[in-house]
Residue, then its C-alpha position, 0 to 999 in steps of 0.5 A: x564208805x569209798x564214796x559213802x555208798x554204792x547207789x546212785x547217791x553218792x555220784x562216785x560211778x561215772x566220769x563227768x568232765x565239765x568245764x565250764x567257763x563261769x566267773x568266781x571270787x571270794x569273801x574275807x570274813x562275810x565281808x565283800x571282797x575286793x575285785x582282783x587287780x589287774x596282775x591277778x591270773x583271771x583263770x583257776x581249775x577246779x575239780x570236785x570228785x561230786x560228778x552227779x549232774x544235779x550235784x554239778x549243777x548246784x556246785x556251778x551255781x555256787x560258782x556263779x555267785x561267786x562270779x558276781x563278787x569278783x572276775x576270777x574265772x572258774x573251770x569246773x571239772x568233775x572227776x569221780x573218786x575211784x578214778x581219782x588216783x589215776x587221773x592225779x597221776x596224769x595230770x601231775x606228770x603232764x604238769x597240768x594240776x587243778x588250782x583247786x580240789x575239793x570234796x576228797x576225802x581224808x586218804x585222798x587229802x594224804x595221798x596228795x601231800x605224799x605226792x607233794x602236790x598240796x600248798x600247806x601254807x595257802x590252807x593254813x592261811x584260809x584257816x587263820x583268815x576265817x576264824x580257826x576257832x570257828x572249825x571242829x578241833x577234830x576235823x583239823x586234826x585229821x586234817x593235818x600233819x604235824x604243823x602243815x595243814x594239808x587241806x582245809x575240811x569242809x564237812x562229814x559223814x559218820x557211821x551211827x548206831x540207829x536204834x528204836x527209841x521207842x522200843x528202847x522206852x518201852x523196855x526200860x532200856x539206856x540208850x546204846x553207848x557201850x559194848x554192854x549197853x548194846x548187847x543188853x539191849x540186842x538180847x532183850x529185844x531181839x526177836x523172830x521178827x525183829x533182830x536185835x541188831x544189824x551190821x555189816x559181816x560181808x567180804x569184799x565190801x569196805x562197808x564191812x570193814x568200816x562198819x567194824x572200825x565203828x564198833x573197834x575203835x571205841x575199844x582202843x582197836x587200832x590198825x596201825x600206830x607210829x610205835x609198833x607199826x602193825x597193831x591189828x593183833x592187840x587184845x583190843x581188836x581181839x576183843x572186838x571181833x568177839x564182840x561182833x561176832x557173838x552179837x550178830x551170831x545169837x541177836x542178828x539175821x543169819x547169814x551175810x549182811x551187807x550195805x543194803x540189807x543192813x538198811x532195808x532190815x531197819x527201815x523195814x522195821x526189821x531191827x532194833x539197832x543197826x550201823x549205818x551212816x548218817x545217809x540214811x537220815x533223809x530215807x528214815x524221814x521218807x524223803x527218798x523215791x528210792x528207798x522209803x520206810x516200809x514198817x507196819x506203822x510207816x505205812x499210813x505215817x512216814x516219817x514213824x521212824x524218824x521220830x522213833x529212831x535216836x543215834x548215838x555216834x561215839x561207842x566204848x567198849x570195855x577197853x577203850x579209853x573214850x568213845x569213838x566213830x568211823x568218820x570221814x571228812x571232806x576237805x578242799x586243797x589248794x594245789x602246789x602249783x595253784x594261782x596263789x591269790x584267786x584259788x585262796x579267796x575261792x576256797x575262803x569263799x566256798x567256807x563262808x558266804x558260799x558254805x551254806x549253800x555248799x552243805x545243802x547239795x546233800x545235808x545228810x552227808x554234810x555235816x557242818x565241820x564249821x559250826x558258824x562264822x566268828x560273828x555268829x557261832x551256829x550260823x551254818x549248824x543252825x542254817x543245817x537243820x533247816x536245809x531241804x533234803x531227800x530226792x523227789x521230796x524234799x524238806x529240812x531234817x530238823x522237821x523228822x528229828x528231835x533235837x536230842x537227834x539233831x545234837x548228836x549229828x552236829x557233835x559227831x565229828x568230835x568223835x571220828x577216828x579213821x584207822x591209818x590217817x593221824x599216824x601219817x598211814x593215809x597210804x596204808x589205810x586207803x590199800x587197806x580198803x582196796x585189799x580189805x583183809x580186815x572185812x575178811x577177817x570180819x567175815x570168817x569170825x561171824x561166819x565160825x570159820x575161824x576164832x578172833x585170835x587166829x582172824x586178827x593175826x591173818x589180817x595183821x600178816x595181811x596189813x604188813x604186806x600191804x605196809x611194805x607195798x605201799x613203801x612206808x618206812x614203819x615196820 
């Protein structure tokens, strides 16, 4: 969602610029490393796009536990996401690029490696020193091109159909996995005081379009592909558009809905499903000062729809050909011009003895892409459910949710897709959040301003502009 939200969570708004002198290393396998030898460089850069002080504060602690192990210095420096690019371009014309980087996204992973400013082989070699069974097949796939790997993935968020598990049991209803399940489900229980279903419909917001990609890509809905270039006219997405549109305009609020009504609907107790990302998992369990659960029965029982509330990640629609989820994964590279040894042992450290602890910074955004260690398989998804999230109050995620709920999260990322990133259009898809033809497109369906044939084909004339701007050689 760029950033996953536009709140103060996320800590993708300000510029933080830290750097500070700590002491780093890394381990091999959980096992102790060795100190560096003299002929090491002593110092590496690394930025994080995490620039919330507290999000800092918990990353620096890492770091220094990492000093204990070796004496591999540790500049940190925070550099927020929407300034990302720019920065980038600076400091590689000025020859002065970080060792390290890390919590980018996928887009920003590609940008990267267009650029040529990633060492493919030095993430490779993370990879293979840690077990590259012991990473989610998919999180690789996404992270690589052909056989280079352009970073090493470290967690995910995902966009999930929340619905009421309890209303669901009630009215005999299948839990929400398919175009039909879903819409039977919004018909039957939709309401004067309860929607049946909620989601994103405004211009203007990548929330809205990556709230649709959810919904279309479990019908084979693509952007973009390496055969045909521009795809977004296929019946597939046609298809989809309809389908987004007839359950918002007959089993939905009317009007715009956006990142935050589409939450406030279903915490409130407002909706029976809504599509939302995984970060709305500490604020259902009441572990958020900000944004608590306000239904009729969470008033003297907090953590009612926690309890209540079951996920699905992948949908399929009648077209599809397996199910599918919006997703992001988060990654580290390391850098071209890095120092080889050190910047290597920090990112393996960060993935093993530190990677526990590197998930706990905000659990419900982390999702372990990295089940366990090849000695203990579950050892980090295990640890996940057990790890304090929320802000102010704070306790484990598995406390609130069933393990039903909990397994689902952790397999979400065998599901994800992103629209441009597997074809090699990391360029294309992330103009295309920043132009946002697609969210228009959205908008103007659910609004009857125009049908889903005629909204397709705009956005897709749209899509091909950008695709010549961004100087792809697809056509």
């Amino acid at each position: 969602m760029n950033g996953a939200r536009h709140r103060a969570k996320a800590g993708f708004v300000s510029m933080v610029s830290l750097a500070a002198a700590l002491v780093a290393g890394c381990t091999n396998n959980g096992q102790q490393p060795n100190p560096p030898s003299e002929a090491e460089p002593h110092v590496i850069t690394v930025w994080t796009t995490e620039t919330l002080p507290d999000r800092m504060a918990k990353s620096r602690a890492i770091v220094e536990r990492f000093t204990a192990a070796t004496g591999v210095t540790v500049d940190l420096v925070g550099v927020p996401a929407h300034r990302f690019s720019q920065i980038v371009g600076s400091s590689e014309a000025s020859g002065d690029l970080p060792d390290v980087i890390g919590s980018i996204s996928l887009g920003q992973v590609r940008t990267l490696a267009a650029r040529g400013l990633v060492n493919t082989e030095l993430n490779a070699s993370v990879i293979l020193a840690l077990g590259e069974h012991t990473w989610s097949p998919r999180a690789l796939d996404l992270t690589r091109e052909g056989s280079r790997q352009l970073s090493v993935p470290d967690s995910s968020w995902q966009h999930l159909l929340y619905y009421r598990k309890d209303l669901f049991a009630q009215a005999g209803l299948a839990a929400p996995k398919t175009y039909a399940d879903i819409m039977a489900a919004a018909k039957k229980l939709d309401t004067p005081q309860m929607a049946g279903f909620v989601a994103a419909n405004k211009s203007g917001q990548a929330f809205t379009q990556q709230s649709f990609e959810h919904i279309a890509q479990g019908n084979g809905c693509e952007m973009v592909n390496g055969k045909d270039g521009i795809t977004f006219e296929s019946p597939q997405c046609v298809a989809a558009l309809g389908f987004y549109r007839d359950i918002l305009k007959n089993y939905s609020v009317p009007g715009l809905q956006d990142i935050d009504t589409v939450r406030n609907a279903y915490i409130s107790g407002k909706a029976a499903m809504a599509i939302w990302p995984t970060l709305m998992l500490d604020e259902l369990a009441g572990l958020r000062i900000d944004a608590k659960p306000s239904c009729t029965e969470c008033t003297s029982d907090p953590g009612f729809l926690a309890r209540n509330t079951g996920v699905v990640a992948g949908l399929l629609g009648p077209d599809g050909k397996q199910p599918a989820q919006f997703g992001e994964i988060t990654s580290w590279t390391i850098t071209k011009d890095s120092d080889t040894e050190p910047a290597r042992r920090f990112v393996e450290y960060v993935m093993s003895d530190g990677y526990a602890d590197w998930l706990a910074i905000a659990p419900e955004e982390r999702l372990p892409v990295r089940a366990g260690s090849a000695g203990k398989p579950a050892e980090y998804s295990d640890a996940w459910t057990k790890m304090p999230a929320g802000v102010g109050k704070q306790e484990p995620l598995g406390k609130f949710y069933s393990q039903d709920v909990l397994s689902v999260l952790l397999r979400g990322p065998e599901d994800v897709r992103h629209w441009g990133i597997i074809q090699g259009q990391g360029d294309l898809a992330g103009a295309a959040l920043s132009e946002l033809p697609i969210a228009k497109a959205v908008s103007d369906v659910t609004a009857g301003r125009a049908d889903p044939k005629a909204a397709a084909h705009k956005a897709a004339v749209s899509l091909r502009s950008i695709l010549g701007s961004v100087g792809s050689s697809m056509r």
